[in-house]
N, C-alpha and C positions, 0 to 999 in steps of 0.2 A: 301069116303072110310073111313072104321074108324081107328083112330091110330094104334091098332094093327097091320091090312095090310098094312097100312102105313110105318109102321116100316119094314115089310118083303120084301118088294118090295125095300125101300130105302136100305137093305140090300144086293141085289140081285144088285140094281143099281151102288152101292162101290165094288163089287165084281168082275163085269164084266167090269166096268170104270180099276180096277186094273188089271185084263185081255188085256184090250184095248191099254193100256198107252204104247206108240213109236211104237203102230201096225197099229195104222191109216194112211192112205195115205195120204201123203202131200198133203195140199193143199193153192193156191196163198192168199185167204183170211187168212191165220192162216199160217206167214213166223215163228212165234216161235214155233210151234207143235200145234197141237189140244188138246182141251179138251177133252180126251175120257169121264168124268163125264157127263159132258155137253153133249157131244155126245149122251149118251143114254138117257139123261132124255128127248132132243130133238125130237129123234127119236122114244121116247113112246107119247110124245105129239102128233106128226106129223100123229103118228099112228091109236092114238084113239082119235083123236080130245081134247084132256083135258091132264092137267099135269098128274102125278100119282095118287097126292092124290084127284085129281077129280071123279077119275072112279071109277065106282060101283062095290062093294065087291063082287057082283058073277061074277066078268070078272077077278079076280086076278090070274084064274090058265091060263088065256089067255093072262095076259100082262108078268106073267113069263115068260110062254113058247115064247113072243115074243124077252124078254130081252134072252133065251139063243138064238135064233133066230140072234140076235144083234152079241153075244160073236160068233157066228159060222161064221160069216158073215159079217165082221168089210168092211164099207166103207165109 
């Protein structure tokens, strides 16, 4: 991905981490709260097999629309 998208998506990722934050469901691994940052960068990894800034520039309107995907759908 090249830095620019890099930047938009890590964008998108603090945005929706700040959407997320004491909206996650407890859980027994994570007795002090979750990382919702963590959360989402996890769950774009988990998604498309590769961190953010691994995945290829024309799948960017696909990992957004996953991250708002993410903020609609906090689990």
């Amino acid at each position: 991905m090249s830095p620019e998208n890099a930047k938009i998506l890590w964008s998108k990722i603090l945005e929706t981490g700040d959407f997320l934050k004491n909206k996650l469901p407890s859980h027994p691994n994570h007795p002090k709260g979750r990382n919702s940052y963590a959360h989402v960068a996890l769950e774009i990894k988990n998604h498309f097999g590769a961190s953010y800034k691994d995945i290829e520039d024309e799948k960017i309107d696909d990992v957004i629309n996953y991250i708002q995907y993410i903020k609609d759908n906090p689990s």
